[in-house]
N, C-alpha and C positions, 0 to 999 in steps of 0.2 A: 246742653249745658244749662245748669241755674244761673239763679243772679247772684250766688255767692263768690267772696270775690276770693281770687288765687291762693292760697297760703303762701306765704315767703318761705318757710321753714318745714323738716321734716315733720317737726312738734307742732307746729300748726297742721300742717293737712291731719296728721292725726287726731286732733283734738276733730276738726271739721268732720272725719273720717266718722268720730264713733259720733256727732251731736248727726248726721246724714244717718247713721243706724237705727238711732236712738226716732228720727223722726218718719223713716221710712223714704228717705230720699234713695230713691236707688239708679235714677240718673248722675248726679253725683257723683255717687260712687263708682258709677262704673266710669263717667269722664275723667276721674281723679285715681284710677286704675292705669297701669302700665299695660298699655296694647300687645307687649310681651304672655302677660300670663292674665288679662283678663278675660272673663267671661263671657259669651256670648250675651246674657241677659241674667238679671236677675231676682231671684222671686222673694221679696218679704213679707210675706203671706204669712209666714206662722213666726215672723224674724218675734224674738222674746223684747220684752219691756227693759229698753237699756237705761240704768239707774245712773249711775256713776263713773267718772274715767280719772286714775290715776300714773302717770308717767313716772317710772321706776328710773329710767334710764335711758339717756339719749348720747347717741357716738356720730361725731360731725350732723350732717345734716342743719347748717346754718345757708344763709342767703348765698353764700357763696362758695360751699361744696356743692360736689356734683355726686356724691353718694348719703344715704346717712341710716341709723338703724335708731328704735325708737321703740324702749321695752317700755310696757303696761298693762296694768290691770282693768278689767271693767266688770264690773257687778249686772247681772242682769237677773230678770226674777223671771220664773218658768211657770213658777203658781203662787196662790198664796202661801208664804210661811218656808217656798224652797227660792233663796239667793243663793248665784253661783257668782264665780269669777271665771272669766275669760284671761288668761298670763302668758302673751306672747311676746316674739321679739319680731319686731317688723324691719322692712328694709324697703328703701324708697333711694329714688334717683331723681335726681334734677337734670331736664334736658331742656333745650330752647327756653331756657328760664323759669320752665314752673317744676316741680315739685310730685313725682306721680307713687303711688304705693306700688311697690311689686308683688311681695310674699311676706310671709312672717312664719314662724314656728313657734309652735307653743307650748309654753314653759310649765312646767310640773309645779 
């Protein structure tokens, strides 16, 4: 675990979610992964240069839901002169009070 502190909300872990991508925190993320579908380990060795996060769309996912989904964009750059976006829809669960990512799908 970091010293970052819990998100209260689905919209916060994700904001937390991509500034952990964005920095290469990959403990993080994997603590703030749902033990359900997370990954053994994880490599951001070649993870791209995440610029930007914009939140499209957020369904429950407050302090005090226990489900919530949480659509967004993220711009990432792969070279000079090529930005892309990332347009998923995530889904997160709150259990014993905190807040964990599950899956997401993403959006065309």
């Amino acid at each position: 675990m970091t010293e970052r502190d819990w998100p209260s909300t689905a919209r916060d872990l994700m904001r937390s979610r991509f500034e952990a991508f964005r920095d290469g925190d990959a403990a993080w993320l994997l603590a703030s992964w749902h033990p359900s579908t997370r990954p053994d380990a994880l490599d951001l060795v070649d993870n791209p240069r995440w610029r930007g996060l914009q939140i499209v769309d957020v369904v429950d996912g407050a302090a005090e839901d226990t489900t919530g989904v949480v659509e967004f964009r993220a711009t990432y750059v792969v070279a000079p002169g090529d930005v892309r976006v990332l347009h998923e829809r995530s889904r997160f669960v709150r259990e014993q009070g905190r807040w964990y990512y599950v899956d997401g799908e993403i959006e065309d």
